[in-house]
C-alpha positions in Angstrom: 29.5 -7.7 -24.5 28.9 -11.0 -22.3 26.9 -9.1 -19.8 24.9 -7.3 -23.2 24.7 -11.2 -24.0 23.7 -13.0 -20.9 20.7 -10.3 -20.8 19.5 -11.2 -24.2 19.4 -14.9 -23.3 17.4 -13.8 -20.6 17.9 -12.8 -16.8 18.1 -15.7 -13.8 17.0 -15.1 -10.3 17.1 -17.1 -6.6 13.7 -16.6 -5.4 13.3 -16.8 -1.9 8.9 -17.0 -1.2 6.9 -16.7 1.6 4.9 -19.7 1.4 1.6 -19.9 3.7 -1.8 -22.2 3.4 -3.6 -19.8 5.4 -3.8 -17.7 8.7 -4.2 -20.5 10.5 -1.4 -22.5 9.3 2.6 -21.6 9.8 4.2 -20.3 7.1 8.0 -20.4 5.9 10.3 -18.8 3.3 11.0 -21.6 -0.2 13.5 -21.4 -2.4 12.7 -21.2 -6.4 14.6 -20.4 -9.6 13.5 -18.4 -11.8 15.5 -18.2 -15.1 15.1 -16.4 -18.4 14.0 -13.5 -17.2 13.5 -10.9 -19.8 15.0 -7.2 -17.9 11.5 -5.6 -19.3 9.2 -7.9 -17.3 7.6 -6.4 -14.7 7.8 -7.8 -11.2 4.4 -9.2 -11.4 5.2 -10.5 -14.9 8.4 -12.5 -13.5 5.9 -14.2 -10.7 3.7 -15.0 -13.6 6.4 -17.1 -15.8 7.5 -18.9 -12.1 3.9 -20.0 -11.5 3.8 -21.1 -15.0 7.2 -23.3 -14.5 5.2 -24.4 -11.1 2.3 -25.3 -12.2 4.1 -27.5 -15.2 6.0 -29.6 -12.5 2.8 -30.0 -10.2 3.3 -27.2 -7.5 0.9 -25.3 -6.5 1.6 -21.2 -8.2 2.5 -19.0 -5.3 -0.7 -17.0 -4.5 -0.5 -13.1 -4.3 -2.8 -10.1 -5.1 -2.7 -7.4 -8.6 -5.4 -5.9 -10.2 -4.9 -2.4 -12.5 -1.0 -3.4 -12.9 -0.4 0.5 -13.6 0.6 1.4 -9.7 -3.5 2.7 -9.3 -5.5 0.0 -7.3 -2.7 -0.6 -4.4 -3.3 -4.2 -4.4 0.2 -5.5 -6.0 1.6 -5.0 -2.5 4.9 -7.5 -1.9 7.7 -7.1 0.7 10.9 -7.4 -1.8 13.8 -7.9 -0.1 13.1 -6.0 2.9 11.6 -3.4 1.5 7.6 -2.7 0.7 7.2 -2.7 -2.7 11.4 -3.2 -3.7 14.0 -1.2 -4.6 13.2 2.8 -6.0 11.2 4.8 -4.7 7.7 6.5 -5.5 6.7 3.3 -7.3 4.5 0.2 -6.8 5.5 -3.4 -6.9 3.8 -3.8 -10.7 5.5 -1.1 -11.4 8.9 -2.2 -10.8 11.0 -4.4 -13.5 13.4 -6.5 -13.5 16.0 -4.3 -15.1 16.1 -3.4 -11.2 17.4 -6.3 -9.9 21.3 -7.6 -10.4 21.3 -11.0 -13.3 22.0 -14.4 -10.3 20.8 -12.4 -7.5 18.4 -13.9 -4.8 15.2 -12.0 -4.1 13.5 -12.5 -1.3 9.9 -11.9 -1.7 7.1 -11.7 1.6 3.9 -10.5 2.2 3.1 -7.2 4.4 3.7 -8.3 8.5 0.8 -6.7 10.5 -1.7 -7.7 13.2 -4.1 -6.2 11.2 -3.3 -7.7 7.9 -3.4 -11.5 8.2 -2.3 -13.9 5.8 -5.1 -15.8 3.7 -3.0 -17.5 1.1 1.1 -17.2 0.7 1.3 -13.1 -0.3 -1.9 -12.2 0.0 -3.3 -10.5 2.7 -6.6 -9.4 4.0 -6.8 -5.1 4.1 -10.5 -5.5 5.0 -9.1 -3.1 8.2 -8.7 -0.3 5.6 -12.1 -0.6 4.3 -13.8 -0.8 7.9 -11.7 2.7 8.7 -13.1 4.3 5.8 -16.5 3.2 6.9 -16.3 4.5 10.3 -15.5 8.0 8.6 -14.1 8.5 5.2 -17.1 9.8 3.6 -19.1 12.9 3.4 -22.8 12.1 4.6 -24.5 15.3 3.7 -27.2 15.2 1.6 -26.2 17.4 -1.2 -29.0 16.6 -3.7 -28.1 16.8 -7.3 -24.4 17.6 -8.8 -23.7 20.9 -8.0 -22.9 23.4 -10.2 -18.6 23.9 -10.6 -18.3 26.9 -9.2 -21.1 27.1 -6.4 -18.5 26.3 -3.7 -15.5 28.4 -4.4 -12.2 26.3 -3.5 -8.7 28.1 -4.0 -6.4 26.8 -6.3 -3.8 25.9 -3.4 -6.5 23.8 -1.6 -7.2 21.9 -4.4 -4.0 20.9 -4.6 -3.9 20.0 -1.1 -6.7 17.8 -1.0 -5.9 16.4 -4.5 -2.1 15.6 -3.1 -4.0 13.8 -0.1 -6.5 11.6 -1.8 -3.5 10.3 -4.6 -3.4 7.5 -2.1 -4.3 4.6 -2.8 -4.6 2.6 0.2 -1.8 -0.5 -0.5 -0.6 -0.5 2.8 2.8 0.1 2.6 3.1 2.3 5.1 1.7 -0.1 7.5 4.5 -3.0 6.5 7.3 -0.5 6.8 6.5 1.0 10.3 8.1 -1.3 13.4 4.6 -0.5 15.2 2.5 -1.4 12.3 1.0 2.1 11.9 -1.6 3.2 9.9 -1.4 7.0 10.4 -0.2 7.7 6.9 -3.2 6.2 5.1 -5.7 7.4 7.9 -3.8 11.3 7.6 -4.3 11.3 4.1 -7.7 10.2 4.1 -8.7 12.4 6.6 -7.3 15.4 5.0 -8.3 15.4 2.1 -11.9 16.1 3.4 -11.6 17.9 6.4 -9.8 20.6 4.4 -12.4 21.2 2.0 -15.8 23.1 2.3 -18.2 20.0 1.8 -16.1 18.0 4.8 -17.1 20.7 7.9 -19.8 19.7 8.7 -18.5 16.2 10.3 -15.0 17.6 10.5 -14.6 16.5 14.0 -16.8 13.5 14.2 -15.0 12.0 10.9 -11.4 12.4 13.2 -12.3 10.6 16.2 -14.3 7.9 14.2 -11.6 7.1 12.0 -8.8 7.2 14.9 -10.8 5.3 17.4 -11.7 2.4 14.1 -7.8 2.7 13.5 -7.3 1.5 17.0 -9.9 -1.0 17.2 -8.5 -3.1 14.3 -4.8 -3.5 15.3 -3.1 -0.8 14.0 0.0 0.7 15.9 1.0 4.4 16.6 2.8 7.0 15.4 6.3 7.0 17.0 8.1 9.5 14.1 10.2 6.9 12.5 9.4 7.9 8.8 9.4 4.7 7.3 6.1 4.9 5.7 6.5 8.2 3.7 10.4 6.7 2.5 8.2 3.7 0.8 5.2 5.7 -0.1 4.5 4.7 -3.6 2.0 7.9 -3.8 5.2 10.6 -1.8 2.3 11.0 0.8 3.7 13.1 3.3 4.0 12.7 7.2 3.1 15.6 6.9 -0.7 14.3 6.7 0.0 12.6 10.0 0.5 16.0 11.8 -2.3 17.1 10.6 -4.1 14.3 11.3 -2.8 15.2 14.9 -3.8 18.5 15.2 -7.4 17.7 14.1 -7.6 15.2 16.7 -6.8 17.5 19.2 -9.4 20.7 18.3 -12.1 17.8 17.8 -11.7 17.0 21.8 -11.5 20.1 22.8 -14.5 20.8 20.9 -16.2 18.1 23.3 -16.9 15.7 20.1 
């Protein structure tokens, strides 16, 4: 019954933050209470009533990114406790409540750690590096006029699926905080995939590879050593799978001289 109780009252938590003007300036980890936590709060919703209590006593609010709240957009992207995107799995940080978390724990809270996602404010970062790989390849450049009609291209029902599983995701980044190398072969497998496996993506099958591999490269990114981080913190369950095919396209593109 206390426990029951104490939860009613509300829920108290140790937060350790990641506190960081900018890129340029060093960072470190400070320590903030946050008490009267309703359990049904999101995460997000918890850092909200903190910055509130902040802002009341003159601190600046601790800065970090959300958008859709409803695990779509990938921005929410936090390092809780050592983990990207906390405790559970398949989930996103504004998916994740405080029910989660044990009442007078301390959570420590950081933003993702890679080269090629630098710090602008506290736990934000800047995934402009996702965008510019996507750019160099993630598109399908034929001309195709008006929409087609639904069934001019016929497309089997397991391909669909394939292609479907492959573009559910959504580009947070997770992958790339969890791997020791900084890796971003997850998010550039799945992206590749899901057009070079379908009929309209052929035609720069090969191009679309090497582009995306070589912009991959040219912005930071690690490689691949098999470690399986990124698909255990996947919020989307995208498969390494992706990243052998990823792999496999790679090599028929240079043997096809492209």
């Amino acid at each position: 019954m206390s426990g029951d109780s104490s939860r009613a009252e509300g829920m108290n938590f140790t937060l350790k933050v990641w506190r960081q003007k900018d890129a340029n300036t060093p960072g470190e980890m400070v320590t903030y209470p946050a008490k009267g936590i309703n359990p049904e709060m999101s995460f997000l919703e918890m850092i909200d009533v903190v910055n509130d209590q902040l802002e009341l006593s003159g601190t600046v609010p601790i800065a970090c990114d959300s958008d859709c709240r409803e695990g779509i957009c990938g921005m929410c992207g936090l390092v809780i406790n050592g983990r990207p995107h906390g405790p559970g799995t398949g989930t996103t940080t504004c998916q994740l409540y405080m029910r989660s978390f044990e009442d007078g724990s301390t959570i420590t809270i950081e933003p993702w750690r890679a080269k090629a996602f630098p710090v602008v404010r506290d736990l934000c970062v800047d995934r402009s590096s996702f965008d510019r790989i996507m750019q160099a390849g993630g598109y399908v450049s034929v001309n195709a006029g008006s929409a087609p009609d639904a069934n001019s291209i016929p497309i089997s029902q397991d391909l669909s699926e394939e292609a479907m599983d492959a573009a559910a995701c959504i580009g947070c980044g997770a992958c790339v905080a969890s791997c020791k190398n900084a890796s971003a072969m997850l998010f550039v497998g799945a992206k590749v995939k899901q057009l070079n496996i379908l009929p309209q993506g052929q035609p720069e099958r090969h191009r679309r590879t090497i582009a995306v591999l070589e912009s991959m490269q040219e912005e930071g990114f690690g490689n691949c050593t098999n470690e399986y981080e990124c698909e255990a913190v996947c919020p989307k369950d995208i498969s390494v799978g992706h990243i052998a095919f990823l792999n496999r396209d790679f090599l028929r593109a240079k043997l096809n001289g492209k």
